[in-house]
C-alpha positions as CSV (number, residue, x, y, z in Angstrom):
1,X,-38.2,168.8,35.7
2,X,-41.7,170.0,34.7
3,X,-43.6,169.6,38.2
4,X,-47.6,170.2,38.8
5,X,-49.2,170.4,41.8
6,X,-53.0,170.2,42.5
7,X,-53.5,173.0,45.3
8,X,-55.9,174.3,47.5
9,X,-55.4,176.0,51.3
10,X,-52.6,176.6,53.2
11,X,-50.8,173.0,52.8
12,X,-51.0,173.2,49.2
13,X,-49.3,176.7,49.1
14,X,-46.7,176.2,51.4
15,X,-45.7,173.2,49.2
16,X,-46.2,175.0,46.4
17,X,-44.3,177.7,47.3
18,X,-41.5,174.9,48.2
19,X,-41.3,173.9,44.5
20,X,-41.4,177.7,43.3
21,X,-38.1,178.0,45.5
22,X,-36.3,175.4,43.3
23,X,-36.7,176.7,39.8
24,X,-35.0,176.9,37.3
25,X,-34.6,173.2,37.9
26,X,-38.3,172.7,38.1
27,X,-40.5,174.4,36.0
28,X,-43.4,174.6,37.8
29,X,-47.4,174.4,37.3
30,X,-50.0,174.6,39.9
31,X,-54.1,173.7,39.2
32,X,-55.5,175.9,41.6
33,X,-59.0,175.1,43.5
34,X,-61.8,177.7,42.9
35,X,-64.4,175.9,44.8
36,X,-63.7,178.8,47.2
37,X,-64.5,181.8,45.2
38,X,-67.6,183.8,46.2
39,X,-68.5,187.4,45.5
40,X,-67.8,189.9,47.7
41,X,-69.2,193.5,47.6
42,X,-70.0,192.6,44.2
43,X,-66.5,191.1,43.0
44,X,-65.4,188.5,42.0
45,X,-62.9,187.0,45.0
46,X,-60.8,183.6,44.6
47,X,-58.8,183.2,47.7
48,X,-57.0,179.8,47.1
49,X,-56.0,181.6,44.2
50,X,-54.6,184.6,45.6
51,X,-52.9,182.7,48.3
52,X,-51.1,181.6,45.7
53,X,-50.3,184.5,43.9
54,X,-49.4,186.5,46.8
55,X,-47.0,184.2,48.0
56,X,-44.9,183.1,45.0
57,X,-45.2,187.1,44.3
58,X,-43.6,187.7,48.1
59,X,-46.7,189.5,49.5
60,X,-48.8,187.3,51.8
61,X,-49.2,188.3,55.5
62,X,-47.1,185.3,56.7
63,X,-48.2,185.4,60.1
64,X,-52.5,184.6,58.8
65,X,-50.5,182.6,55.5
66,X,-53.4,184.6,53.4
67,X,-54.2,188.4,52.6
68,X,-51.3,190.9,51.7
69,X,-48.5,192.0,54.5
70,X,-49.2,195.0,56.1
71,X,-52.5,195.5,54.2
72,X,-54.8,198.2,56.0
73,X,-58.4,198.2,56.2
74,X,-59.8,201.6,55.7
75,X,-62.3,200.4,53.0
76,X,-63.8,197.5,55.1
77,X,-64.4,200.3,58.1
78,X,-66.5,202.3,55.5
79,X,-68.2,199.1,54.0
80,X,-69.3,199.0,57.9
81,X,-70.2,202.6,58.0
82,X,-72.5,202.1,55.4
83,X,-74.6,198.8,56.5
84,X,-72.7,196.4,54.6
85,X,-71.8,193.0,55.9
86,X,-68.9,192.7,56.6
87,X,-68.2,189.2,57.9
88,X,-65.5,188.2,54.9
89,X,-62.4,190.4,55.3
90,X,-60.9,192.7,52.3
91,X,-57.9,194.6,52.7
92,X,-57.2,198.1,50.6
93,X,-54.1,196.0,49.0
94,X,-56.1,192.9,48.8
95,X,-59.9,195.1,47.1
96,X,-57.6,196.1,44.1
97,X,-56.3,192.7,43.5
98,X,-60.5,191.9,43.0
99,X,-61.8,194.8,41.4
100,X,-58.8,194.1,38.7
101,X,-59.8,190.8,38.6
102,X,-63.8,191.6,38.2
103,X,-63.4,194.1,35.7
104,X,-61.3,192.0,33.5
105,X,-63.8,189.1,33.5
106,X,-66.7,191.2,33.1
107,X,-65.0,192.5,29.7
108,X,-65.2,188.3,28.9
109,X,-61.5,187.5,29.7
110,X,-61.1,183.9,31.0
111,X,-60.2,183.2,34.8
112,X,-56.7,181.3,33.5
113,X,-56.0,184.7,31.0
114,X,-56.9,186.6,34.1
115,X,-54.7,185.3,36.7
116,X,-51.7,184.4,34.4
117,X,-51.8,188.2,33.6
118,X,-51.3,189.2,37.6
119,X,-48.9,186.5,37.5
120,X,-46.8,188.1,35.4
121,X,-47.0,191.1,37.2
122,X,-46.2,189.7,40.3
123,X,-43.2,188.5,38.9
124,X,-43.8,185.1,39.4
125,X,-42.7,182.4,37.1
126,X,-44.8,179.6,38.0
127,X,-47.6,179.1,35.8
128,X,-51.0,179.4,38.1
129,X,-53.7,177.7,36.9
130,X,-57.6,177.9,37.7
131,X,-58.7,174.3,37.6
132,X,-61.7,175.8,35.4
133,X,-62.8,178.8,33.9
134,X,-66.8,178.1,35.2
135,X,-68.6,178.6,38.1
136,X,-67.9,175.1,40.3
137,X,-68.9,176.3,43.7
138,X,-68.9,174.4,47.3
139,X,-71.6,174.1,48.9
140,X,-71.9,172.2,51.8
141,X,-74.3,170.2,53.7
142,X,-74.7,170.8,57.1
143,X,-76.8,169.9,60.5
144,X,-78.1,174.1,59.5
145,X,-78.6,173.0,55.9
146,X,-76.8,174.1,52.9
147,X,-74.0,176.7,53.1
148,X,-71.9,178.5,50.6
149,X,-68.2,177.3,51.4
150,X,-67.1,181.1,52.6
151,X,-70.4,181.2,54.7
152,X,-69.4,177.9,56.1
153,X,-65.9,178.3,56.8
154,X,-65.5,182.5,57.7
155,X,-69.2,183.0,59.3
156,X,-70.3,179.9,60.7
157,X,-66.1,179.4,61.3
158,X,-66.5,175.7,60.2
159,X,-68.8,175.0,63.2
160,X,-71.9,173.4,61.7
161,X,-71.3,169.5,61.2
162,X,-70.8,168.8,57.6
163,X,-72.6,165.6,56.0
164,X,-72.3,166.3,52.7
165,X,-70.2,168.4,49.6
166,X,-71.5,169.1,46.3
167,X,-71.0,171.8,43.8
168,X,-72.7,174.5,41.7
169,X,-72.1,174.9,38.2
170,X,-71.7,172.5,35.2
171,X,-67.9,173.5,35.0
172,X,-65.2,171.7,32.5
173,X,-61.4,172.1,33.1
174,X,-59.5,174.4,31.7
175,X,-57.5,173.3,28.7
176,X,-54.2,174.1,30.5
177,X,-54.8,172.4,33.8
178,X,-55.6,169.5,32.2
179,X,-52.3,169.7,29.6
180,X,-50.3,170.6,33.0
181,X,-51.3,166.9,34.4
182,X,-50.7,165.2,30.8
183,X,-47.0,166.9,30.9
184,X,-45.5,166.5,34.1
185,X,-42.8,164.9,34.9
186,X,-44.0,164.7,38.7
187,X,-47.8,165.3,39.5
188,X,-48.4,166.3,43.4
189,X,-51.3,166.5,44.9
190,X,-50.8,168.8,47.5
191,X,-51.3,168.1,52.0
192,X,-54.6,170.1,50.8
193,X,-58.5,169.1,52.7
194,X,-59.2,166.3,50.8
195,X,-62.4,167.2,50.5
196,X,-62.9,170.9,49.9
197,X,-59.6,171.9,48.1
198,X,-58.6,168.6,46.4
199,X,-62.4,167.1,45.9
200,X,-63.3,170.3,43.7
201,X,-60.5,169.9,41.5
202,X,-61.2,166.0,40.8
203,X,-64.6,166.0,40.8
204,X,-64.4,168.4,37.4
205,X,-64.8,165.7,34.0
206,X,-61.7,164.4,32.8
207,X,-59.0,165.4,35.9
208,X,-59.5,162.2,37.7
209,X,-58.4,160.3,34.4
210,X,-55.5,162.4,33.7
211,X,-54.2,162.1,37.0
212,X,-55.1,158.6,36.6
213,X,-53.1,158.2,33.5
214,X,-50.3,160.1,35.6
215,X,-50.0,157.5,38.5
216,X,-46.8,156.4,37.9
217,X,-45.7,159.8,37.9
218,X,-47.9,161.0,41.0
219,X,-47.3,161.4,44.5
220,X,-49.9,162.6,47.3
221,X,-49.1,163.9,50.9
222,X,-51.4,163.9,53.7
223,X,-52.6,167.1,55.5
224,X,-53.3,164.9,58.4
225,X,-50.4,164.7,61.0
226,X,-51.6,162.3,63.9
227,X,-55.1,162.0,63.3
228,X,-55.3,166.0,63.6
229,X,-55.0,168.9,60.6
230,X,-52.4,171.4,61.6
231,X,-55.0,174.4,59.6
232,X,-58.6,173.8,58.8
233,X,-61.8,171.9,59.0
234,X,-60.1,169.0,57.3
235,X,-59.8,166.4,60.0
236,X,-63.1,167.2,61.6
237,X,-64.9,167.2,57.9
238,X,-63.1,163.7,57.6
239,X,-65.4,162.5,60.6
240,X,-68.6,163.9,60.2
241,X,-68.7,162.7,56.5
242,X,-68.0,159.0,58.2
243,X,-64.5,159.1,57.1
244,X,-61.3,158.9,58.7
245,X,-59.4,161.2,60.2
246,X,-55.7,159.8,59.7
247,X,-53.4,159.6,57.3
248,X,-54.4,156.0,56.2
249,X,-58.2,158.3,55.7
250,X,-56.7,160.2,53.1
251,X,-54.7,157.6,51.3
252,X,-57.9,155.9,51.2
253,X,-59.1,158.6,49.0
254,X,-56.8,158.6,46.7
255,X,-56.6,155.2,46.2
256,X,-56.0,154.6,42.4
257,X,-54.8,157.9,41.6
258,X,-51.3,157.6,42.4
259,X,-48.8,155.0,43.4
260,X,-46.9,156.9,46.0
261,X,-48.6,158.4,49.3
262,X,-46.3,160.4,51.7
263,X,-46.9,160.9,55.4
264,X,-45.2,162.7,57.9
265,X,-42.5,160.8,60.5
266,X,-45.5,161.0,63.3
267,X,-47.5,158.6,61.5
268,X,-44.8,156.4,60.2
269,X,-46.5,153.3,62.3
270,X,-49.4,153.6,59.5
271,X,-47.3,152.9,56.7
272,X,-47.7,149.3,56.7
273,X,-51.1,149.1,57.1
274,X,-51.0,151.8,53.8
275,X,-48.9,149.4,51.7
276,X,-51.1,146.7,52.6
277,X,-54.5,147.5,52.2
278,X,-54.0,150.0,49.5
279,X,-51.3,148.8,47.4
280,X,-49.3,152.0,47.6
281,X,-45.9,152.7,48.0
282,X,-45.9,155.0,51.1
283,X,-42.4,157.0,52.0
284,X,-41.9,158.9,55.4
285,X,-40.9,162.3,55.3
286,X,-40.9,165.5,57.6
287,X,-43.9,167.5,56.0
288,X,-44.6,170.0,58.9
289,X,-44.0,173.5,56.8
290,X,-42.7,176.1,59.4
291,X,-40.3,177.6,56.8
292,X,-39.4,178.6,54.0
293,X,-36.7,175.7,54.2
294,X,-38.9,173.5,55.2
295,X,-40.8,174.1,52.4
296,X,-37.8,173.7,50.1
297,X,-36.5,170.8,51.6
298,X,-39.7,169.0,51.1
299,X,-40.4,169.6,47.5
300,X,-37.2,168.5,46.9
301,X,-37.2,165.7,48.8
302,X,-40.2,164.8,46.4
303,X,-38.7,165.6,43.6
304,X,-35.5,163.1,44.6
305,X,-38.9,160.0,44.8
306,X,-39.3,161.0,40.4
């Protein structure tokens, strides 16, 4: 079964990860968020990206679910030695996985040729797949004005109130995360923040309709578990952009992108109130990821709803 999943965060990688554990019978493709990326120390850094890669390649530090196991930091002491900022976190694993990156695009390979390349090398089998190729940068509005996502979410540690997200750059998908939508069998939008890992993703020209053509075929699950997010900003971003913060919240968002919305057994009261105002088929399903066969049992429980 040819399954692609729209990921961003720490939900959409454990899920992610959860299909990866059930190839060969699902050939897998995920359309990664780079609404994240910043520079850092002059290179180019994409962490939803390298979540990814890291754990389908059997690296991450499981414990933080980002960054490489056992990674050292004897470059980010010196990078403080010297007067650099140091607020945003590199590991001496994690700094060659950017400057191989950086170098590569600034000798005009694309993002997608890029990461499919460290894929490979990774051993992974799962096609990942930048959303875009361009710039297409969060930035979000705060009660402390506009903030680069990174300076919002590591520096100010997601405590300005957000009122507003938009994005820099005039980005267009990539051809392949686009054809990845078209082709699937199952499209999943991952328990991703709705609105900084998922929203970047849409909000590029054409996704939405693809996904929209898809619907039949697409299924979203909900990052929020009672009204809270297990990881992240998402549940309080929910409120202060006047949304909210439940499970019926998010199906509300994606209301007329797919058919099927999944939440977790906690908020199983909410599914008729989902069915009814919405119009979507809503199934009830454990989606708290503590391991690894949690994660499996999950995407294939998703994979049984195709």
């Amino acid at each position: 079964m040819r399954v692609t999943v729209l990921a961003g965060g720490t939900g959409g990688t454990k899920l992610a990860h959860g299909f990866a554990l059930l190839e060969p019978a699902v050939d897998l493709a995920i359309v990664a968020n780079v609404g994240d990326d910043a520079e850092v120390h002059g290179l180019v850094v994409c962490p939803d990206i390298d979540a990814l890669l890291y754990t389908l390649g059997g690296l991450v530090d499981a414990e933080r679910g980002w960054g490489i196991g056992g990674d050292t930091l004897s470059a980010h002491a010196q990078f403080e030695r010297l007067g650099e900022p140091t607020w945003f976190t590199l590991g001496d694993a994690d700094l060659a996985t950017h400057v191989h990156r950086t170098r590569r695009l600034r000798h005009g390979d694309r993002l997608t040729e890029v990461v499919g390349g460290m894929a490979d090398a990774l051993g992974i089998h799962a096609r990942v797949l930048p959303a875009t190729d361009d710039r297409h940068r969060t930035i979000v509005e705060t009660d402390e004005g506009a903030l680069a996502f990174q300076d919002y979410f590591v520096r100010r540690r997601q405590e300005p109130e957000v009122r507003r997200v938009r994005f820099d750059g005039n980005a267009r998908p990539s051809a392949e995360a686009l054809d990845a939508i078209s082709a699937a069998d199952l499209v999943v939008i991952g328990p991703s923040n709705p609105i900084v890992s998922i929203g970047p993703i849409l909000e590029l020209p054409d996704v939405r309709a693809a996904v929209q053509a898809a619907r039949a075929r697409a299924v979203a699950v909900s990052p929020i578990i009672g009204g809270k997010a297990l990881k992240g900003p998402a549940d309080r971003m929910l409120t202060g952009l006047g949304l909210e913060s439940t499970a019926l919240g998010v199906a509300r968002l994606y209301a007329g992108l797919v058919d099927r919305f999944v939440i977790d057994e906690a908020d199983a009261a909410l599914a008729p109130a989902i069915e009814g105002e919405l119009g979507m088929a809503v199934e009830v399903l454990p989606t708290v990821m503590r391991s690894d066969d949690d994660r499996r049992r999950l995407a294939g429980a998703l994979v049984e709803l195709a």
